[in-house]
MARBADO-862334 format. One record per residue (C-alpha): residue number from 1; residue in one letter; y, x, z. Coordinates in steps of 0.05 Angstrom, whole numbers. Example, Ala and Ser with C-alpha at 12.3 -4.5 7.8 and 13.67 -1.06 7.14 Angstrom:
REC:pos:code:py:px:pz
REC:1:a:-90:246:156 .
REC:2:s:-21:273:143 .
This chain:
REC:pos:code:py:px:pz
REC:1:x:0:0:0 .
REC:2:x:41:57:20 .
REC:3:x:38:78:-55 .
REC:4:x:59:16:-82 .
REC:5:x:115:11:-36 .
REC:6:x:143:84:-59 .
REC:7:x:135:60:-141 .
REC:8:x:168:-2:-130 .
REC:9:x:222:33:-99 .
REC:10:x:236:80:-151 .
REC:11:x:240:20:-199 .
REC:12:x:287:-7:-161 .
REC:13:x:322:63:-157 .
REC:14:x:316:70:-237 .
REC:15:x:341:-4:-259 .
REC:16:x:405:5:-204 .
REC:17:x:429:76:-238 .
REC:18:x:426:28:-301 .
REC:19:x:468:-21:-286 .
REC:20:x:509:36:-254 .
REC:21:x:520:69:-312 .
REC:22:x:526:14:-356 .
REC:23:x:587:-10:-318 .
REC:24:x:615:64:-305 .
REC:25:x:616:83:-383 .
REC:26:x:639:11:-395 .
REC:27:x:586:-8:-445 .
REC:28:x:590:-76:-438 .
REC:29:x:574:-135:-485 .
REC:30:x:549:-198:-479 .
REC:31:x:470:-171:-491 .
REC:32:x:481:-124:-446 .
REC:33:x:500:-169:-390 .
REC:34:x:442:-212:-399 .
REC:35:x:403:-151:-393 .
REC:36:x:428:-136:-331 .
REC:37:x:428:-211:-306 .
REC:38:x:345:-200:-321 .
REC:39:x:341:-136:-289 .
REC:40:x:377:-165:-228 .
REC:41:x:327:-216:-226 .
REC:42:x:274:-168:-236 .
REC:43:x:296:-128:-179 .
REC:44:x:305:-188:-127 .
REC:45:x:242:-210:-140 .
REC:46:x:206:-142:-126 .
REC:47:x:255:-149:-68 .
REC:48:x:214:-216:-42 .
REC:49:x:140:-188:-64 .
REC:50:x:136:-127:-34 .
REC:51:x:190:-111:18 .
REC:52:x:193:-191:39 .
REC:53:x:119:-187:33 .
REC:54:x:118:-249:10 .
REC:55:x:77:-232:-50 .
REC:56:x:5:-254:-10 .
REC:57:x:30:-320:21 .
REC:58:x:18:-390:-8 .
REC:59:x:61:-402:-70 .
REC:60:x:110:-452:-38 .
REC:61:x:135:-398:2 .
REC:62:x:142:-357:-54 .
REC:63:x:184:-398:-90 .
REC:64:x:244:-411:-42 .
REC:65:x:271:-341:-48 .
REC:66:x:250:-339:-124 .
REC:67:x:276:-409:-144 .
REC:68:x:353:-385:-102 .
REC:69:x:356:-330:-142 .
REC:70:x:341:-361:-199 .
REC:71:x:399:-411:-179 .
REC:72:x:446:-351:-167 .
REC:73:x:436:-313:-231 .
REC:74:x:430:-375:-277 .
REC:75:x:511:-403:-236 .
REC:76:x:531:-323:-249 .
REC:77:x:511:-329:-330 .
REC:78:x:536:-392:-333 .
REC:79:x:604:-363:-303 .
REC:80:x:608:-304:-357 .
REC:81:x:590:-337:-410 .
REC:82:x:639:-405:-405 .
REC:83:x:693:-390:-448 .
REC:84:x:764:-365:-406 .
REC:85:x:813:-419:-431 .
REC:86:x:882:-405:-405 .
């Protein structure tokens, strides 16, 4: 488990440097924020399986966290990608 723990981590490490680096060299388009808007969701939900440990309990369990962070990325992309009207 210990080994798991440590791979997940540097995945978590790996996707944050780029979204890091996608904002710091300002290479930003509207692919690339979906991209991170699934990589955020990608991470959260490692988040929840492995240091939640929630990734053995019974699926309604599961699905709280997942579902609200489903909620919070889908308000976020709906938020960027509504047209500013001044």
């Amino acid at each position: 488990m210990k080994r798991i723990l440590e791979v997940v981590w540097v995945i978590l490490v790996i996707l944050t440097i780029f979204a890091y680096l996608l904002g710091y060299l300002k290479y930003i388009s509207t692919t690339l924020v979906a991209v991170l808007l699934i990589t955020t969701f990608i991470k959260g939900q490692l988040v929840i399986d492995y240091f939640m440990d929630l990734k053995e309990v019974r699926l309604k369990y599961r699905l709280i966290p997942t579902v609200w962070l489903g909620v919070v990325i889908s308000l976020i992309a709906v938020a960027y990608y509504l047209p500013v009207t001044s």
